[in-house]
N, C-alpha and C positions, 0 to 999 in steps of 0.2 A: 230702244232707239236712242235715248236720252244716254244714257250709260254708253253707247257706243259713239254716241257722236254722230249717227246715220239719219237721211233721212228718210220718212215715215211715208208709205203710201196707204190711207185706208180708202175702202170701196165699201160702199152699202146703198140700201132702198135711199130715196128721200127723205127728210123728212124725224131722220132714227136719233140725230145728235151729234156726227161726225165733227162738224165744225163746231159747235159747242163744247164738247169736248177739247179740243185744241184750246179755243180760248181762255176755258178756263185755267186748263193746265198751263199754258204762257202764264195768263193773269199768278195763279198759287207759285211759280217757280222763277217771278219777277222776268220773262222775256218778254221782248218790244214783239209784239203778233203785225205783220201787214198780209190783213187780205186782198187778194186780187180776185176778182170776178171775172172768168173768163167767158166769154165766148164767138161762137163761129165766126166773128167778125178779129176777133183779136191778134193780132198779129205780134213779132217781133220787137218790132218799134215800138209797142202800146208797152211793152215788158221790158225790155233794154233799152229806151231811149232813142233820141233824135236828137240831127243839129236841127238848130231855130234860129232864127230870123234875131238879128241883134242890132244895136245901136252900138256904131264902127266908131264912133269917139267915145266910148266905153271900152271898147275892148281891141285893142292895140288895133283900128284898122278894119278889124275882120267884122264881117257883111253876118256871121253864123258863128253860133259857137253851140258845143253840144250841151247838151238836157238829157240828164240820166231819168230811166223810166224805172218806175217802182222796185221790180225785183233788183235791179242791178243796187237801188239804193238799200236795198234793204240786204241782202248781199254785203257791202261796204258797213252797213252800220251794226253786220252780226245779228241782223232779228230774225225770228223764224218765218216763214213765210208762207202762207195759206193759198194756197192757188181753190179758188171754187168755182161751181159752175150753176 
């Protein structure tokens, strides 16, 4: 997956080392690791971001301005990125 550039799905028991794994190999091949924990409550917005509530003599006027949410920063900043559950 590394040599291709792709990314990696693994599936196993709990408990085996999967995300250990991962980390490590980020840590030894110097990549930025963002874990996100998912679950059944998580949505869209918890991953890609929301606008939020802003202070309008800060930012030209405007009442909102968006807030990128984890994967999209980590997307943007090139790190690999650990979805768990």
């Amino acid at each position: 997956a590394m040599q291709m550039q792709r990314a990696l799905l693994l599936e196993g028991s709990p408990g085996v080392g999967k995300s250990s794994m991962i980390q490590n190999l980020a840590f030894l091949t110097s990549n930025q690791l963002v874990r996100i924990n998912l679950s059944e409550h998580t949505d869209m917005m918890d991953l890609l971001g929301a606008e939020s509530p802003c202070d309008p003599s800060t930012n030209d006027g405007a009442l909102f301005k968006w807030q990128d949410g984890p994967l999209l920063l980590a997307i943007k900043n090139g790190s690999w990125v650990l979805l768990d559950e």
